[in-house]
Wavefront OBJ file of the C-alpha trace (Angstrom):
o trace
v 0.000 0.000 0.000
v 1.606 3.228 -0.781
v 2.134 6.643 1.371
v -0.931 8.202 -0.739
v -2.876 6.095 -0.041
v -2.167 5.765 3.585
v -2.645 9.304 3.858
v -6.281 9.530 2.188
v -7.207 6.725 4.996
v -5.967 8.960 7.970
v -8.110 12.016 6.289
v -10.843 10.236 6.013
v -10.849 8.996 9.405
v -10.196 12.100 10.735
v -13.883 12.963 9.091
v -15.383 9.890 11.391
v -13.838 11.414 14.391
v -16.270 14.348 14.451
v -18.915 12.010 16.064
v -17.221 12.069 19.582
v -14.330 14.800 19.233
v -15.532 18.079 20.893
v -13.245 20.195 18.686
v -14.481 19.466 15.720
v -17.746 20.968 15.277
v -20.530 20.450 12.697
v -18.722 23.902 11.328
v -14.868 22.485 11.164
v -16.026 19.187 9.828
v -17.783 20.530 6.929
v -14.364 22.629 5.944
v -12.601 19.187 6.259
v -14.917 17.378 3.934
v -14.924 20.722 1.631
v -10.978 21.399 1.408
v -9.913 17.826 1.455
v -7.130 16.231 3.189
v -5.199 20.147 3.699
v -2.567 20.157 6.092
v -4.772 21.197 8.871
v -7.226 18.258 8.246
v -4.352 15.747 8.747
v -2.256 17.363 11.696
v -5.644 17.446 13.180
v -6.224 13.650 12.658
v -2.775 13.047 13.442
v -3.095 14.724 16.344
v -6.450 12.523 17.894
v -5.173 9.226 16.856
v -1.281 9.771 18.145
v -1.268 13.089 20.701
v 1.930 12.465 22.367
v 3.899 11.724 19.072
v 6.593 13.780 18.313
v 5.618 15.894 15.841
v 8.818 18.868 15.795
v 11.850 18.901 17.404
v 13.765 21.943 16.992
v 16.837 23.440 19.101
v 14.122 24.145 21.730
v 12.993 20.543 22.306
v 9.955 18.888 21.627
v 6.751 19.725 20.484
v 3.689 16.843 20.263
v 1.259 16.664 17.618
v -2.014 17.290 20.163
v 0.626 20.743 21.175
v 0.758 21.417 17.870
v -2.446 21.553 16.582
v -3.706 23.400 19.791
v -1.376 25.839 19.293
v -2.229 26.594 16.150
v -5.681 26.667 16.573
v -5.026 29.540 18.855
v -2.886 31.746 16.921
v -5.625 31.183 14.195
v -8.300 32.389 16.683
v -5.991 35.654 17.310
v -5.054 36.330 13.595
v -8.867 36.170 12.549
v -9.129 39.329 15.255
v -6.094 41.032 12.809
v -6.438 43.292 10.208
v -7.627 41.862 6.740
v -4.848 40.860 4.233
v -2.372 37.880 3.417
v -0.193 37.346 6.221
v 4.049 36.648 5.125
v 5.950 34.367 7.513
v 9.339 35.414 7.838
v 10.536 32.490 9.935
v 14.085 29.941 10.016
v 14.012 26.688 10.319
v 11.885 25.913 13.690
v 8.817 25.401 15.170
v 7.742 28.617 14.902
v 7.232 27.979 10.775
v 4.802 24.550 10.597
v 2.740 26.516 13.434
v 2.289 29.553 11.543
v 1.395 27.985 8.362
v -1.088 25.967 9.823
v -2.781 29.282 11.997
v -2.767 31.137 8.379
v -4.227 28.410 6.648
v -6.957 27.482 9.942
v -7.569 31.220 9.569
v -8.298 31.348 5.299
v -5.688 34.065 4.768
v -3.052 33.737 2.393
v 0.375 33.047 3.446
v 3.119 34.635 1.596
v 6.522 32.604 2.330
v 9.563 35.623 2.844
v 12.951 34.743 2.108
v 14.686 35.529 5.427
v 17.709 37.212 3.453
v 16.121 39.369 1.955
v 17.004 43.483 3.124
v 14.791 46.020 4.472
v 13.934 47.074 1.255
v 13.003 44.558 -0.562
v 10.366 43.040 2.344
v 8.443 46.634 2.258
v 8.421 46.040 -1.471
v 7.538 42.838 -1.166
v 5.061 43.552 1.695
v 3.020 46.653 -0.639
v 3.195 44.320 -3.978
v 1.214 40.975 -1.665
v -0.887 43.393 0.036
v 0.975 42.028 3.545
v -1.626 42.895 6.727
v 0.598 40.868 9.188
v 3.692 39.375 9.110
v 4.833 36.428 11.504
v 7.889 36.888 11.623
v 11.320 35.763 14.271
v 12.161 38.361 16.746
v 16.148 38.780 15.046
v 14.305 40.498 12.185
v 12.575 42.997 14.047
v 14.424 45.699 12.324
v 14.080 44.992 9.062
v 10.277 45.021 9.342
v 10.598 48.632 11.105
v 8.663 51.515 9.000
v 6.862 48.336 6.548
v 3.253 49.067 7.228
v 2.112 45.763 9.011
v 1.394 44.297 12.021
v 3.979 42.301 13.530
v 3.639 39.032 15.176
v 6.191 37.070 16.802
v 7.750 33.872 15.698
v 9.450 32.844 18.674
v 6.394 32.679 20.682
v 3.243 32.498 18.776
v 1.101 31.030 21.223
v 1.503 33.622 23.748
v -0.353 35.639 20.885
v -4.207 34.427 21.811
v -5.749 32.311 24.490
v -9.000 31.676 21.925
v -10.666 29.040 21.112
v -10.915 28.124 17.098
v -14.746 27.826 16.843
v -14.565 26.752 13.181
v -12.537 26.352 10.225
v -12.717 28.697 7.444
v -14.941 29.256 4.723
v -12.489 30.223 2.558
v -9.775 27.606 1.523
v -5.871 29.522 2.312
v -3.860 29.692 -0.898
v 0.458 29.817 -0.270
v 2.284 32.334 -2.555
v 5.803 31.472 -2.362
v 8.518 33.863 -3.837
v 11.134 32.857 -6.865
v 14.993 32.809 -5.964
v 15.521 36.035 -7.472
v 18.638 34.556 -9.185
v 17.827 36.661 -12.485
v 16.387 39.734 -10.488
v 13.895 40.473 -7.925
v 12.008 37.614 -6.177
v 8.550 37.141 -7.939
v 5.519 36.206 -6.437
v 4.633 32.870 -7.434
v 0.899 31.684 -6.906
v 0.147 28.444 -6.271
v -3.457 26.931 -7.733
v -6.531 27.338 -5.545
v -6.996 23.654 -5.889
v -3.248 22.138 -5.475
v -2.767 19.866 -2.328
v -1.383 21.451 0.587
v 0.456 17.870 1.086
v 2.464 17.386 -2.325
v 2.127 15.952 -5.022
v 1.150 12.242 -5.321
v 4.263 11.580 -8.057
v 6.423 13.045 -5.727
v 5.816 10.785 -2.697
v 5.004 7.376 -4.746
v 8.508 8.189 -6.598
v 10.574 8.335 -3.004
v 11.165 6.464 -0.278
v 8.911 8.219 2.149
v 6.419 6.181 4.699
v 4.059 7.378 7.631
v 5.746 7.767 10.948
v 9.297 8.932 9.463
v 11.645 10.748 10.929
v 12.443 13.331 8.922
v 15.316 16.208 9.281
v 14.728 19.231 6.913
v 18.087 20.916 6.016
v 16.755 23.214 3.301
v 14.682 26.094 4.048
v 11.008 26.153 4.560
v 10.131 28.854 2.710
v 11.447 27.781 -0.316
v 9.361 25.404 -2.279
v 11.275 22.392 -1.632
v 11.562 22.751 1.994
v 8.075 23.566 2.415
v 7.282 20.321 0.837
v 8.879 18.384 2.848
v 7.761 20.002 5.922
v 4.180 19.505 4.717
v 4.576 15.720 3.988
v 6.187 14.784 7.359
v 3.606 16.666 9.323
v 0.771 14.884 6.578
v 2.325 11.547 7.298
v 2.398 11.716 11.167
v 5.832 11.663 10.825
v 8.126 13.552 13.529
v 9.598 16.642 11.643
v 13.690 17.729 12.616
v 14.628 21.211 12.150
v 17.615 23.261 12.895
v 17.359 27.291 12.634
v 20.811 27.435 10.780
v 22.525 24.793 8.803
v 25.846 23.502 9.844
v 26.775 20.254 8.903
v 28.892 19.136 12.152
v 25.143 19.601 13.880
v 23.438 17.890 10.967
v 25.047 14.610 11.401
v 24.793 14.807 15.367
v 21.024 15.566 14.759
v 20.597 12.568 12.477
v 22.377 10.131 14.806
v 20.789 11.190 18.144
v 17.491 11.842 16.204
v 17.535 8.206 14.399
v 16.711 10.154 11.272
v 15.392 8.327 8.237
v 15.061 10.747 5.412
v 16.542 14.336 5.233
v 16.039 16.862 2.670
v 18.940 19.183 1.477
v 20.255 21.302 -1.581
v 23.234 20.388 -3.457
v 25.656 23.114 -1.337
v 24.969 21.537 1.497
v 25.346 18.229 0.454
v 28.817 19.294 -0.611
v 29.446 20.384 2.598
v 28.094 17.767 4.215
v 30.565 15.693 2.349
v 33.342 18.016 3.431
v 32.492 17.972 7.774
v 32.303 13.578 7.116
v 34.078 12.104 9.522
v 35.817 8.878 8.772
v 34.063 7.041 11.559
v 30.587 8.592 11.244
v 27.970 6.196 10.743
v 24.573 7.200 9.346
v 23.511 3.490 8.239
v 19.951 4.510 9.888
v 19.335 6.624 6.672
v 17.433 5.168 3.677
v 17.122 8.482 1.845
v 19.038 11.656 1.178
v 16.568 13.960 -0.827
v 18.446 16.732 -3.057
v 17.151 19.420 -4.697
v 16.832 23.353 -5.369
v 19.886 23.399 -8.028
v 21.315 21.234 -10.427
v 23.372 17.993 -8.777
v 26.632 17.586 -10.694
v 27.308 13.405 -11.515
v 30.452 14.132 -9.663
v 29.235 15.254 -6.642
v 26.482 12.558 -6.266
v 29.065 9.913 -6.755
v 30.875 11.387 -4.304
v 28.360 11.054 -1.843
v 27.209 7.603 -3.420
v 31.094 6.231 -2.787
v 31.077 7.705 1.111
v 27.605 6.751 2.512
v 25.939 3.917 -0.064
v 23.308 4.195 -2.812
v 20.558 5.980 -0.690
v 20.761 9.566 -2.931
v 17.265 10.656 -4.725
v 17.592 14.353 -6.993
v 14.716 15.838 -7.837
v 14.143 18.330 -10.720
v 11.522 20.955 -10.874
v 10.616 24.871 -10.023
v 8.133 26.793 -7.784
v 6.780 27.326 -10.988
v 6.487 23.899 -12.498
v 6.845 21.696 -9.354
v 7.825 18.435 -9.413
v 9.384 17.415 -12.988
v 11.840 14.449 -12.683
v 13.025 12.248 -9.888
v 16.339 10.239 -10.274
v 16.972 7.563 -8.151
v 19.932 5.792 -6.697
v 20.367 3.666 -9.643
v 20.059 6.456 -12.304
v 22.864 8.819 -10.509
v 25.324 5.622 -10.893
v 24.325 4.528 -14.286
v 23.453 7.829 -15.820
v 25.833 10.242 -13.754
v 24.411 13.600 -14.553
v 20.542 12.488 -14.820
v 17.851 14.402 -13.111
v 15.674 10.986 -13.559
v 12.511 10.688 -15.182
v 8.751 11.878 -15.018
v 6.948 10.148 -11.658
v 2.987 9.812 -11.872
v 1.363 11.893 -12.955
v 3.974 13.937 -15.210
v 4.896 14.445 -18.468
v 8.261 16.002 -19.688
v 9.039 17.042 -23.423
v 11.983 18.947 -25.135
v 10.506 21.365 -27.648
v 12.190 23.340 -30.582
v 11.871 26.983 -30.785
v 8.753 26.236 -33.099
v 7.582 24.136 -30.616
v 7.855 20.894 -32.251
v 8.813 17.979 -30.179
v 12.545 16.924 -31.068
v 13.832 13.513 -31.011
v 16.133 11.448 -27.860
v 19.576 13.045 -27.639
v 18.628 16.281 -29.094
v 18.871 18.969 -27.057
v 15.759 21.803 -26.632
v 13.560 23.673 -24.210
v 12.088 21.395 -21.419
v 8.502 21.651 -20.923
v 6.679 19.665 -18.095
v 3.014 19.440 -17.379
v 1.113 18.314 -14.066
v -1.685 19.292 -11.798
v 0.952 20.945 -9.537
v 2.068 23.982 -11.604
v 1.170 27.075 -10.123
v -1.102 29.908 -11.050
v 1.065 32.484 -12.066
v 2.597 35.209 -11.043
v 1.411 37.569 -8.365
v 2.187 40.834 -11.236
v -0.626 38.927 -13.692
v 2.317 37.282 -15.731
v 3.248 34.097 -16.137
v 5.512 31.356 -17.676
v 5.346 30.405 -21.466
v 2.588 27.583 -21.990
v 2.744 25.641 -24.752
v -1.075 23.589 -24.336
v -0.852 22.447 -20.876
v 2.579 22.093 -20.828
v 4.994 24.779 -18.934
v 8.369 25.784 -19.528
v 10.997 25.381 -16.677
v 13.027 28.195 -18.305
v 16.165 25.159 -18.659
v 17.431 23.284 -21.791
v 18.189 19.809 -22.022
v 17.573 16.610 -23.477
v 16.420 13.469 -22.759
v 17.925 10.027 -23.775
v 16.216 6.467 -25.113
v 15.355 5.573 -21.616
v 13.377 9.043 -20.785
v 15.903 10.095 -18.814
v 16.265 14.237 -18.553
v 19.987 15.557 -18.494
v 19.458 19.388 -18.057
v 22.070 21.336 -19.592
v 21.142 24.751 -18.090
v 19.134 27.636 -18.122
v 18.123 29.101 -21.361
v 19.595 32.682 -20.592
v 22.748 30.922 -19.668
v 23.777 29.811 -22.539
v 26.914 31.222 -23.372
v 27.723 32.075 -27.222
v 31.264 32.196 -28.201
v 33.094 32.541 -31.813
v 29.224 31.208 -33.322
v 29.972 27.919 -30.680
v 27.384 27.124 -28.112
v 28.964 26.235 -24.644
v 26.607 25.042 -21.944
v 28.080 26.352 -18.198
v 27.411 22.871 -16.781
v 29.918 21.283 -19.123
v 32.885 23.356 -18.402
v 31.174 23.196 -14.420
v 31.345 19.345 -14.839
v 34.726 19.520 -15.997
v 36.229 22.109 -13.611
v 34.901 20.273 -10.240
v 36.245 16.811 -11.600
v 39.965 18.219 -10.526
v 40.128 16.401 -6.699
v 41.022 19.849 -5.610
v 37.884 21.689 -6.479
v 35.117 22.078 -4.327
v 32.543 23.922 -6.792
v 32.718 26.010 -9.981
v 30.679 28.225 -12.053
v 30.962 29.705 -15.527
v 29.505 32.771 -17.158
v 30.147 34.310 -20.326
v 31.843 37.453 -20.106
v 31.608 40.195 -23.053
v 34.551 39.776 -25.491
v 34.807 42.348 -28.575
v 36.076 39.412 -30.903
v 33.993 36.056 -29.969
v 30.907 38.174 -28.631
v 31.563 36.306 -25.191
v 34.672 34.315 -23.334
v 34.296 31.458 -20.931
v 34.689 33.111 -17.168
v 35.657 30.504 -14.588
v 35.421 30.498 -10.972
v 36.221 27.577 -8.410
v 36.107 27.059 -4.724
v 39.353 25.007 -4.059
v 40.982 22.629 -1.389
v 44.364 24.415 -0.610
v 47.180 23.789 -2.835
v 45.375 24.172 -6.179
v 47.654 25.747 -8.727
v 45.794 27.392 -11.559
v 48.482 26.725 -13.841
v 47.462 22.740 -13.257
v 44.065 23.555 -12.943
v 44.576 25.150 -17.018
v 46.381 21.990 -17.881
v 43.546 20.275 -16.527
v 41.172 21.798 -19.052
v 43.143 21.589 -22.166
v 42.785 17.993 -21.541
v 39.304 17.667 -21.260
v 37.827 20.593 -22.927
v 37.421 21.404 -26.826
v 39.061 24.755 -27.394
v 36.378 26.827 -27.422
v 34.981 25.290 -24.016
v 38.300 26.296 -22.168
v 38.040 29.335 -19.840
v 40.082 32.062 -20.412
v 39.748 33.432 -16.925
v 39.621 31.652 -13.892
v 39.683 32.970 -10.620
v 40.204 31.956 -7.487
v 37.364 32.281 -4.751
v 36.664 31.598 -0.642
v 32.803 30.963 -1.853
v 30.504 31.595 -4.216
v 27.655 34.172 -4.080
v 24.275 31.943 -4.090
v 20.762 32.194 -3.070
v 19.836 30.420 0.501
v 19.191 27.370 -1.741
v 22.310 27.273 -3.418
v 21.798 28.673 -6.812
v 24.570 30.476 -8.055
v 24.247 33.934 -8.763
v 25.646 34.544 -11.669
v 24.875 38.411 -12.421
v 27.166 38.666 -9.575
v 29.948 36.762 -10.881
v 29.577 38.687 -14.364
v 30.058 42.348 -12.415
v 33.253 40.622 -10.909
v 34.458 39.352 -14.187
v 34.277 42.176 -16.250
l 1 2 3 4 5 6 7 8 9 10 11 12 13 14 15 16 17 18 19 20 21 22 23 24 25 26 27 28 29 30 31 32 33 34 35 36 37 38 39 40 41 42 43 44 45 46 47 48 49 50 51 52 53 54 55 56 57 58 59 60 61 62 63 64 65 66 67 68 69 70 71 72 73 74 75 76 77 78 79 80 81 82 83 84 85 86 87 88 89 90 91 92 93 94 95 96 97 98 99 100 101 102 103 104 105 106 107 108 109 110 111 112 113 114 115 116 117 118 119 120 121 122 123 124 125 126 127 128 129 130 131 132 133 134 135 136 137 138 139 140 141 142 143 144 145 146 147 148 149 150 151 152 153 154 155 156 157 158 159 160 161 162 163 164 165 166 167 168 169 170 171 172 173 174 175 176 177 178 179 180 181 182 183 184 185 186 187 188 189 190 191 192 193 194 195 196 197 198 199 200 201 202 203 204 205 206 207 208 209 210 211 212 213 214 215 216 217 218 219 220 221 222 223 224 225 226 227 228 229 230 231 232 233 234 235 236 237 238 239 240 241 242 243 244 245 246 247 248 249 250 251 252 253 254 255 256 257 258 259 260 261 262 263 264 265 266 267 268 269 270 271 272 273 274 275 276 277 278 279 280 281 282 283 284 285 286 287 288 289 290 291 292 293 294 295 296 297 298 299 300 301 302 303 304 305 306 307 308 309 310 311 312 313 314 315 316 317 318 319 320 321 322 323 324 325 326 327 328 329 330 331 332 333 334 335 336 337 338 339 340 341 342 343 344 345 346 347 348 349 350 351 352 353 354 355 356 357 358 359 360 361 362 363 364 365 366 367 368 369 370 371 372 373 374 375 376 377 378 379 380 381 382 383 384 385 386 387 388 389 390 391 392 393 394 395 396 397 398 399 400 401 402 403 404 405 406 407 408 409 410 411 412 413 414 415 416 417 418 419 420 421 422 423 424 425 426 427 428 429 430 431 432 433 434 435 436 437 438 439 440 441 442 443 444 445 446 447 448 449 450 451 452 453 454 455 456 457 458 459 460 461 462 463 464 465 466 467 468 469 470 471 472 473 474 475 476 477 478 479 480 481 482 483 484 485 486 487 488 489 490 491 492 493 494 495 496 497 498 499 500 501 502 503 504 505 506 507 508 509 510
């Protein structure tokens, strides 16, 4: 029996409940059999049929699935007394998050996820363009939310916020607008559908190893799409969520030992680091999956990870936009090293020509995807291209006899030099291959004779000679893939999900 359907059972027995639970009134239970199994239907049920479960542990302890939904069917009693508007959450990684989301959605306001990096000026932007009443938001951002024009809630203790009583769920069903990286300019608003499942997609949790009661440790941040999710299927499983407010790998593997984690959810950054804090004696045999996503995996650092801790590495492709695309599994990463797998359930994935004619295996073109997951558009009334009911991810790539997608990388990235195509992800591949490199990124930098030259720039063990490292890439690289600069860097400037961002690595090579 799989995890979907497991999950329909416990939301449907959370409906039979209502005869002889007090909190869920004739009101609440007609919202439950209205909205479907939501979030709040199933922490709810999870709640009556295991109370003292574990449902988050955080760096403040424990907190059980009956304290969980309490508390947020308190906060939701005190934001429904708030001013009118969508609320943002503005939260780490903690308890503080799942609770929130839950009070918005209890309360039928929209919830607008805030990247917690973002300045000042970009949240009062951000806050005018949503329409932000409220924003929950942790008590080390206080300042940044001085002068925005909402009402501020705190975080770090929301259920000192209302002693009420939640007399009824909403009539309204809560919708989640979650905001793009911002990798090619300012974070967008993206909307997700009115009728997508708070819980995930179906694909997505028949395609992985997940199962009710995990224990699950989220590395990647919630309010980024891929965090979220995984939030929202632990908590929709009756699983026991782990969170840290900050990631540091050192903690991550203590967390996953003394936690007995079974399934943890990172980005590819912090899988590389990760790799880099391993001890040679650390055991994490308790795992059976490590989930990656949020940026392109490279084939050499999944094999890395493969080689250190065993065949127990899933990537999955996709985009706030687009949502779930590909999965690649364990076996595909070591047969197909560079793979981002292939369609789950429920998903279809073509490569289209600029005419938008479907081209044949091995040829490379514009991936499209289509599922009931994509989201509504954005927030400023545009949108993504469509092509039918298929949606473009914005990345090329192709995929191969056994409908396997390799992306090559994103269609503005392309890099054009002396009338030669050159893909950043193949000079990337190349670059990080050298045992001394720990990442690298390309851009094409202006050039008054080719129209662009290959920029290079690597994060590197010390020791690495960039004499050697040129050497290394005369070997490997046709001419007109070989860098002509390459610099030298302590990191590289990314996004909080580890996308490179590569308008700032232009400004520094020009």
């Amino acid at each position: 029996m799989s995890v979907v359907s497991d999950i329909h059972r416990l939301a449907a027995r959370s409906v039979r409940f209502a005869a002889w639970d007090p909190l869920l009134t004739g009101a609440r239970t007609a919202g439950l059999v209205r909205w479907g199994p939501t979030l709040s239907a199933l922490v709810h049920a999870s709640a009556l049929r295991w109370p003292s479960r574990p449902a988050v542990i955080d760096d403040d302890g424990t907190l059980t699935y009956r304290q969980l939904d309490q508390q947020a069917d308190r906060l939701a009693a005190g934001l429904r007394k708030l001013p009118d508007g969508a609320i943002g959450l503005l939260c780490r990684n903690h308890r503080g998050f799942p609770l929130a989301q839950l009070a918005i959605e209890r309360s039928g306001r929209n919830a607008v996820m805030l990247n917690t990096s973002l300045p000042a000026s970009q949240l009062a932007q951000i806050a005018q363009r949503e329409e932000l009443a409220v924003v929950i938001a942790d008590d080390e951002f206080a300042d940044r939310l001085n002068g925005v024009p909402v009402q501020v809630v705190s975080a770090d203790d929301p259920g000192a916020h209302s002693r009420a009583t939640l007399a009824a769920w909403p009539r309204r069903r809560s919708r989640v607008v979650m905001l793009t990286s911002g990798t090619t300019g300012p974070p967008k608003g993206a909307r997700q559908a009115e009728q997508r499942p708070s819980i995930g997609d179906a694909g997505l949790l028949d395609a992985l190893p997940i199962r009710m009661n995990d224990t699950t440790l989220v590395a990647s941040p919630l309010f980024h799409a891929w965090g979220l999710a995984h939030c929202n299927i632990a908590l929709a499983t009756g699983s026991t969520l782990v969170l840290q407010r900050t990631f540091d790998p050192g903690a991550t593997f203590r967390s996953i030992a003394s936690n007995d984690v079974s399934l943890v959810a990172v980005v590819p950054v912090m899988l590389s680091r990760l790799l880099a804090a391993a001890h040679p004696l650390l055991d994490v045999a308790g795992l059976r999956a490590v989930v990656c996503s949020g940026n392109v995996l490279s084939g050499t650092l999944a094999n890395r990870w493969i080689e250190r801790f065993g065949p127990h590495l899933y990537n999955v492709y996709g985009s706030t936009e687009t949502a779930i695309a590909t999965v690649a599994t364990p076996q595909d990463l070591v047969n197909a090293p560079g793979t981002v797998g292939s369609a789950p359930a429920g998903v279809t994935v073509v490569i289209l020509d600029d005419q938008n004619n479907p081209v044949a295996p091995g040829t490379i073109g514009r991936v499209f995807t289509s599922n009931s997951m994509q989201f509504d558009g954005y927030t400023d009334g545009t949108s993504r291209t469509r092509v039918g009911s298929f949606m473009a991810t914005g990345d090329l790539g192709y995929l191969d006899l056994f409908g396997r997608l390799f992306v090559d990388g994103r269609e503005n990235d392309l890099i054009v030099t002396g009338g030669e195509n050159v893909f950043p992800s193949q000079v990337e591949e190349v670059l990080e291959q050298h045992p001394l490199v720990r990442q690298a990124a390309v851009v094409g930098s202006p050039d008054d004779e080719f129209g662009q030259c290959i920029a290079a720039f690597v994060v590197a063990e010390p020791g690495l000679d960039l004499d050697e490292l040129n050497d290394w890439c005369h070997d490997l690289l046709a001419p007109f893939q070989r860098p002509r600069d390459l610099t030298l860097l302590d990191e590289l400037p990314m996004t909080t999900t580890g996308k490179v961002l590569r308008r700032s690595l232009l400004t520094i090579s020009l």
